[in-house]
Residue frames as a rotation matrix with the C-alpha (Angstrom) as fourth column:
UNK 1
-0.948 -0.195 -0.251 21.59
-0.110 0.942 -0.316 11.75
0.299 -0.272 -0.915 3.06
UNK 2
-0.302 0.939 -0.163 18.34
-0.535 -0.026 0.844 10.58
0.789 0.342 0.511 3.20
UNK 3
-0.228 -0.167 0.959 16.89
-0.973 0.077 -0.217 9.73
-0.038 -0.983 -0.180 6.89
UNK 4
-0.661 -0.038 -0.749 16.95
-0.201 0.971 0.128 6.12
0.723 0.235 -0.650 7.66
UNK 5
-0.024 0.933 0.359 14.12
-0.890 -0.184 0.417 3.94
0.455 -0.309 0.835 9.13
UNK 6
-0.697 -0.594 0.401 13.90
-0.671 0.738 -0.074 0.75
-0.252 -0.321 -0.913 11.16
UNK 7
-0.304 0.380 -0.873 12.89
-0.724 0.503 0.471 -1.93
0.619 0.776 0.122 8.98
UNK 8
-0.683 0.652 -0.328 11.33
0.715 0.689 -0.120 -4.17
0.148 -0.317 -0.937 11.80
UNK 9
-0.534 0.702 -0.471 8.79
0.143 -0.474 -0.869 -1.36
-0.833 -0.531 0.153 11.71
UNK 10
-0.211 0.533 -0.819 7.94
-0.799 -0.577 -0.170 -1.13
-0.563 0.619 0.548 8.29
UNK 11
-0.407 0.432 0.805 5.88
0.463 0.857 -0.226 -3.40
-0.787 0.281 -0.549 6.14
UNK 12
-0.781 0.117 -0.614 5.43
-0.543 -0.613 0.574 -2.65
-0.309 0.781 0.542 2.36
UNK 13
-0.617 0.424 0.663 2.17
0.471 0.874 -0.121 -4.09
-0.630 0.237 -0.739 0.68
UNK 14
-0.713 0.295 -0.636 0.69
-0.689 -0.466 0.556 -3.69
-0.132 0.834 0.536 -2.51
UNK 15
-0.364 0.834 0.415 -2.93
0.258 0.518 -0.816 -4.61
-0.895 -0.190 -0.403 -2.46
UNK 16
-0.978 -0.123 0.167 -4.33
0.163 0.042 0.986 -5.34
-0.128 0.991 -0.021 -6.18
UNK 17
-0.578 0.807 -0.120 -7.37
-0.540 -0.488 -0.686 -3.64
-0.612 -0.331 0.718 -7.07
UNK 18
-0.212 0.566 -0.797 -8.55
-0.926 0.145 0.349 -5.91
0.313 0.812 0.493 -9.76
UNK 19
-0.292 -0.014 0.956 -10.44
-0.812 0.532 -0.240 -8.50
-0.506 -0.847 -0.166 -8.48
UNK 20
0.977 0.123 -0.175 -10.49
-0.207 0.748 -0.630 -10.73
0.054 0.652 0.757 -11.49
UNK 21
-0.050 -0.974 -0.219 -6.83
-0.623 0.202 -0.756 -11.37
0.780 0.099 -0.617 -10.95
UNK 22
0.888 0.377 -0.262 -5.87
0.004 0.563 0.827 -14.46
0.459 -0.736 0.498 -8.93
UNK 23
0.752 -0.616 0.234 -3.60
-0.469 -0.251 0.847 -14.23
-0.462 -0.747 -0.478 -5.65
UNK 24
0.482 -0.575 0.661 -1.41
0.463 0.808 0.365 -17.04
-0.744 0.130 0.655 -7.43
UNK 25
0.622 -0.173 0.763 -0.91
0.672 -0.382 -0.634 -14.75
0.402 0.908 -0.122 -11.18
UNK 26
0.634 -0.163 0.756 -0.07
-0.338 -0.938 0.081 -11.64
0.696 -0.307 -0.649 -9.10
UNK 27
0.851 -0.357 0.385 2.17
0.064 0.798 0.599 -13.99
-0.521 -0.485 0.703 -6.99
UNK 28
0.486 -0.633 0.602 4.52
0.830 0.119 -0.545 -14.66
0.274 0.765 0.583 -10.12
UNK 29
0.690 -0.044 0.723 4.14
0.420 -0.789 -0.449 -10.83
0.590 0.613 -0.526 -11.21
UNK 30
0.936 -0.324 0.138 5.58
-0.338 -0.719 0.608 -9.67
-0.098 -0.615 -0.782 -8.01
UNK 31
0.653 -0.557 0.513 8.23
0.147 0.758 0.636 -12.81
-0.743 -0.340 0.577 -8.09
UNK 32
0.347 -0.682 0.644 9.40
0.820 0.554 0.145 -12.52
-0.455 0.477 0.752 -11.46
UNK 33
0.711 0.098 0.696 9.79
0.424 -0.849 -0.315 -8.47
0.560 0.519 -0.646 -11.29
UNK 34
0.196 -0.798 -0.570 11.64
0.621 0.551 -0.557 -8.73
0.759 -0.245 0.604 -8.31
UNK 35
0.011 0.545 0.838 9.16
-0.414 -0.761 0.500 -6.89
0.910 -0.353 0.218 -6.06
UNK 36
-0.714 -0.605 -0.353 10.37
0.182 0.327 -0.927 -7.31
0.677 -0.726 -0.123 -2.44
UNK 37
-0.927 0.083 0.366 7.28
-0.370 -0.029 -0.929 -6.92
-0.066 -0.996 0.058 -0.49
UNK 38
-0.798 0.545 0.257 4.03
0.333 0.754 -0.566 -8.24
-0.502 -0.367 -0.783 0.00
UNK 39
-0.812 0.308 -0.496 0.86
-0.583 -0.395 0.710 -8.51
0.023 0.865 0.501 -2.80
UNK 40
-0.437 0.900 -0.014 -2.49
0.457 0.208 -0.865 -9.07
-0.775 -0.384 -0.502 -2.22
UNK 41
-0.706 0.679 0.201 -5.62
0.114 -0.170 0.979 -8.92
0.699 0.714 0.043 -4.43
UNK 42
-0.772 0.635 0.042 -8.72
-0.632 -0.758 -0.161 -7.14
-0.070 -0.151 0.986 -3.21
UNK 43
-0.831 0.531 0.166 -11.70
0.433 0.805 -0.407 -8.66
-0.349 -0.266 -0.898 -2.48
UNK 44
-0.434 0.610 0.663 -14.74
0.522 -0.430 0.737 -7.70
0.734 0.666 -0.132 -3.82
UNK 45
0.721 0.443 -0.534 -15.89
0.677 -0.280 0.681 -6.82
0.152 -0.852 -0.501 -0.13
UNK 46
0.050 -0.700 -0.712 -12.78
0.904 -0.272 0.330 -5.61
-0.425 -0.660 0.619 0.59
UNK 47
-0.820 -0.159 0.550 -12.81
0.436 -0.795 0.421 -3.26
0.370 0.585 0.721 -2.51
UNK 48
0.271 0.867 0.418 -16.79
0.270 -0.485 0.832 -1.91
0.924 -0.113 -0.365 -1.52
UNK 49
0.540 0.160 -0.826 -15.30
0.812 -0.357 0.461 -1.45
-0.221 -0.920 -0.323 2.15
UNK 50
-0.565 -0.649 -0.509 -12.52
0.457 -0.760 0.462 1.15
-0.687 0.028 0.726 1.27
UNK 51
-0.323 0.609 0.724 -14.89
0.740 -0.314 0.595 2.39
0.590 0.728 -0.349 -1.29
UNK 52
0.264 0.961 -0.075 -17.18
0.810 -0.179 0.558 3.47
0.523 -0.208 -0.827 1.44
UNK 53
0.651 0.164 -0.741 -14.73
0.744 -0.332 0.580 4.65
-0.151 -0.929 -0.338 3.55
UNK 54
-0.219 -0.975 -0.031 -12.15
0.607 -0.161 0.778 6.29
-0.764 0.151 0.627 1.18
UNK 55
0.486 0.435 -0.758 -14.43
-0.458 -0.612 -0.645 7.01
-0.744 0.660 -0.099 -2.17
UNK 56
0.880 0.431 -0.201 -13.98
-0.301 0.178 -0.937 5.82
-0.368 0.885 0.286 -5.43
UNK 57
0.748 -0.638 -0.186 -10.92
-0.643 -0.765 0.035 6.83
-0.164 0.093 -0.982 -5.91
UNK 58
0.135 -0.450 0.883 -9.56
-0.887 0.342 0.311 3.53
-0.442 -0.825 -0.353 -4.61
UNK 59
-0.207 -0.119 0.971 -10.16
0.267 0.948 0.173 1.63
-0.941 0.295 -0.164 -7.03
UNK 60
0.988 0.108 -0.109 -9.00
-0.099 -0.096 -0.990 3.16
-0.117 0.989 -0.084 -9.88
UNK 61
-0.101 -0.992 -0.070 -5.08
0.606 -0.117 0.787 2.15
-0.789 0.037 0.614 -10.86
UNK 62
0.155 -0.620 -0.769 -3.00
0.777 0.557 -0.293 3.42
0.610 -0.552 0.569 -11.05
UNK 63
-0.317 -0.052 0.947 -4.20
-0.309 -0.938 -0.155 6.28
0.897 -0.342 0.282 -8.70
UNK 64
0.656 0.651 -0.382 -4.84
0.419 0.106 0.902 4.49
0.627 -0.752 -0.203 -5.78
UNK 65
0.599 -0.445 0.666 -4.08
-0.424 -0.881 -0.209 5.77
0.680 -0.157 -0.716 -2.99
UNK 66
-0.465 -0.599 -0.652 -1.03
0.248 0.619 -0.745 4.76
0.850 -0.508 -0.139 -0.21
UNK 67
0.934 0.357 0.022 -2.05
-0.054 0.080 0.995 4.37
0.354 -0.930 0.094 3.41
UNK 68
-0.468 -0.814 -0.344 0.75
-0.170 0.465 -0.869 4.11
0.867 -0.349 -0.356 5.98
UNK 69
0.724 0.600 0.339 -0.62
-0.513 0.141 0.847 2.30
0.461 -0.787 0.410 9.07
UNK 70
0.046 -0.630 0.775 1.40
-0.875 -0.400 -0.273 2.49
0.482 -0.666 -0.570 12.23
UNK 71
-0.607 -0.232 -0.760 1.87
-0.373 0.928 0.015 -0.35
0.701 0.293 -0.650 14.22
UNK 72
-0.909 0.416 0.018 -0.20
0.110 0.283 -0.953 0.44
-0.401 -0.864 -0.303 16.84
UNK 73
-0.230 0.777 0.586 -3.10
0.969 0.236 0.068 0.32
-0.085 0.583 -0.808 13.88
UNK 74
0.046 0.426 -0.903 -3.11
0.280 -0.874 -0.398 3.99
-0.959 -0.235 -0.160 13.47
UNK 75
0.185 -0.241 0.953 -3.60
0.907 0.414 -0.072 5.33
-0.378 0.878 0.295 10.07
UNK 76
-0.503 -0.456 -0.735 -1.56
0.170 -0.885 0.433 8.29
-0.848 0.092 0.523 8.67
UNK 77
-0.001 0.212 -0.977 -3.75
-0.541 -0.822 -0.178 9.83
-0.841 0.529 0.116 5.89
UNK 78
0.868 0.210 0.451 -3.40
0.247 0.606 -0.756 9.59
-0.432 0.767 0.474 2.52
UNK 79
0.007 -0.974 -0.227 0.30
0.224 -0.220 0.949 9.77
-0.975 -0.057 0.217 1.15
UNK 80
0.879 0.106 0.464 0.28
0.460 0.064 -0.886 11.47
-0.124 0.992 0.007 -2.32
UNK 81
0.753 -0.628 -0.197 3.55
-0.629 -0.775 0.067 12.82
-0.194 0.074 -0.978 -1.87
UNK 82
0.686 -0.681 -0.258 6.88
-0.075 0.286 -0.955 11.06
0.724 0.674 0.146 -4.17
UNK 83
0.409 -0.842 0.352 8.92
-0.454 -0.522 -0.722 12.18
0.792 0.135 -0.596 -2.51
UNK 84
0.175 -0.356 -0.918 11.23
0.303 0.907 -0.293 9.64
0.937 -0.227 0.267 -0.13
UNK 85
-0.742 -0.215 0.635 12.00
-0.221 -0.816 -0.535 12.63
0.633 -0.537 0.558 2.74
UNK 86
-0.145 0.955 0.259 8.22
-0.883 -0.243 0.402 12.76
0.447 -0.171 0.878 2.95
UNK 87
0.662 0.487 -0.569 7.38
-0.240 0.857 0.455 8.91
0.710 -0.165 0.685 3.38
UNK 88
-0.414 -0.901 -0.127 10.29
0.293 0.000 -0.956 8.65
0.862 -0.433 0.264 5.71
UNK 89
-0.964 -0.053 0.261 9.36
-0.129 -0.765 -0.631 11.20
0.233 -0.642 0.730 8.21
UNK 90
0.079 0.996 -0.031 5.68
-0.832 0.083 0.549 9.42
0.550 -0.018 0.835 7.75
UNK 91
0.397 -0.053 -0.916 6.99
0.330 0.940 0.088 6.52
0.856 -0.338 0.390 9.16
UNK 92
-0.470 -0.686 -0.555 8.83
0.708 0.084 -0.702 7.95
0.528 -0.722 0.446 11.87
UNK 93
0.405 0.902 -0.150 6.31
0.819 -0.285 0.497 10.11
0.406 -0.324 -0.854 12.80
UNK 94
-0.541 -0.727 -0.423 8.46
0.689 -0.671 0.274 13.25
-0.483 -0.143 0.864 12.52
Protein backbone atom coordinates (compact mmCIF):
# COMPACT_ATOMS: atom_id res chain seq x y z
CA UNK A 1 0.00 0.00 0.00
CA UNK A 2 1.49 2.94 -1.06
CA UNK A 3 1.74 5.91 1.68
CA UNK A 4 -0.87 8.49 1.26
CA UNK A 5 -0.46 12.33 1.21
CA UNK A 6 -2.65 15.32 2.00
CA UNK A 7 -3.71 16.81 -1.09
CA UNK A 8 -4.31 20.40 0.39
CA UNK A 9 -0.52 20.24 0.55
CA UNK A 10 0.40 19.28 -2.72
CA UNK A 11 0.37 21.23 -5.92
CA UNK A 12 1.40 19.53 -9.25
CA UNK A 13 2.78 21.93 -12.06
CA UNK A 14 4.27 21.36 -15.23
CA UNK A 15 6.19 24.35 -16.38
CA UNK A 16 6.84 24.24 -20.37
CA UNK A 17 10.24 24.80 -21.41
CA UNK A 18 9.61 25.95 -24.89
CA UNK A 19 9.07 29.36 -25.00
CA UNK A 20 7.68 29.60 -28.48
CA UNK A 21 4.61 27.82 -27.26
CA UNK A 22 1.66 29.97 -26.15
CA UNK A 23 0.05 29.65 -22.51
CA UNK A 24 -3.39 29.28 -24.48
CA UNK A 25 -1.96 26.00 -27.05
CA UNK A 26 -0.47 24.29 -23.96
CA UNK A 27 -3.81 25.16 -22.20
CA UNK A 28 -5.81 22.79 -24.69
CA UNK A 29 -2.79 20.16 -24.57
CA UNK A 30 -3.15 19.75 -20.92
CA UNK A 31 -7.23 19.98 -21.31
CA UNK A 32 -7.70 17.68 -24.02
CA UNK A 33 -5.14 14.90 -22.48
CA UNK A 34 -6.77 15.05 -19.37
CA UNK A 35 -3.83 16.41 -17.36
CA UNK A 36 -5.15 17.33 -13.88
CA UNK A 37 -2.77 19.90 -12.74
CA UNK A 38 -1.42 23.07 -13.53
CA UNK A 39 0.77 24.21 -16.98
CA UNK A 40 2.73 27.00 -17.46
CA UNK A 41 5.16 28.08 -20.23
CA UNK A 42 8.55 29.47 -19.33
CA UNK A 43 9.57 32.70 -19.88
CA UNK A 44 12.47 33.54 -21.57
CA UNK A 45 13.72 35.21 -18.21
CA UNK A 46 12.33 32.68 -16.38
CA UNK A 47 14.15 29.96 -18.49
CA UNK A 48 17.88 32.12 -18.15
CA UNK A 49 16.97 32.32 -14.28
CA UNK A 50 16.87 28.47 -13.56
CA UNK A 51 19.54 28.22 -16.11
CA UNK A 52 21.79 30.13 -13.84
CA UNK A 53 20.79 28.61 -10.92
CA UNK A 54 20.22 24.92 -11.93
CA UNK A 55 22.50 24.61 -15.34
CA UNK A 56 21.50 23.77 -18.59
CA UNK A 57 20.06 20.92 -17.94
CA UNK A 58 16.71 22.66 -17.44
CA UNK A 59 15.91 23.29 -20.41
CA UNK A 60 16.30 20.41 -22.25
CA UNK A 61 12.86 18.09 -22.47
CA UNK A 62 12.28 15.83 -21.72
CA UNK A 63 15.03 15.74 -18.98
CA UNK A 64 14.09 18.47 -17.03
CA UNK A 65 14.32 18.27 -13.88
CA UNK A 66 11.31 18.02 -10.89
CA UNK A 67 11.59 20.39 -7.96
CA UNK A 68 9.31 19.75 -4.99
CA UNK A 69 8.85 23.04 -3.07
CA UNK A 70 7.40 22.86 0.39
CA UNK A 71 4.98 25.16 1.43
CA UNK A 72 6.88 27.07 3.55
CA UNK A 73 8.99 27.87 0.08
CA UNK A 74 11.61 25.36 0.86
CA UNK A 75 13.05 23.47 -1.95
CA UNK A 76 13.75 19.68 -1.78
CA UNK A 77 16.52 19.03 -4.39
CA UNK A 78 16.26 17.59 -7.46
CA UNK A 79 13.82 14.50 -7.73
CA UNK A 80 15.19 12.04 -10.37
CA UNK A 81 13.80 9.21 -8.71
CA UNK A 82 10.30 7.22 -10.53
CA UNK A 83 9.57 5.83 -8.14
CA UNK A 84 6.03 6.88 -6.19
CA UNK A 85 7.45 5.61 -2.43
CA UNK A 86 10.21 8.10 -3.15
CA UNK A 87 8.09 11.28 -4.18
CA UNK A 88 5.73 10.47 -1.40
CA UNK A 89 8.06 10.46 1.46
CA UNK A 90 9.44 13.83 -0.45
CA UNK A 91 6.41 15.38 0.26
CA UNK A 92 5.99 14.35 3.65
CA UNK A 93 9.25 15.00 4.55
CA UNK A 94 9.94 11.47 5.82
Amino acid sequence: MLPQVDAENVVFVTLDVDTNNSAASFAQYADDNGFPWIFAVATPELMRELSDQFGAGVTIPPTEPQWLIRPDGSIVGLISSNSANSLVSLINGT
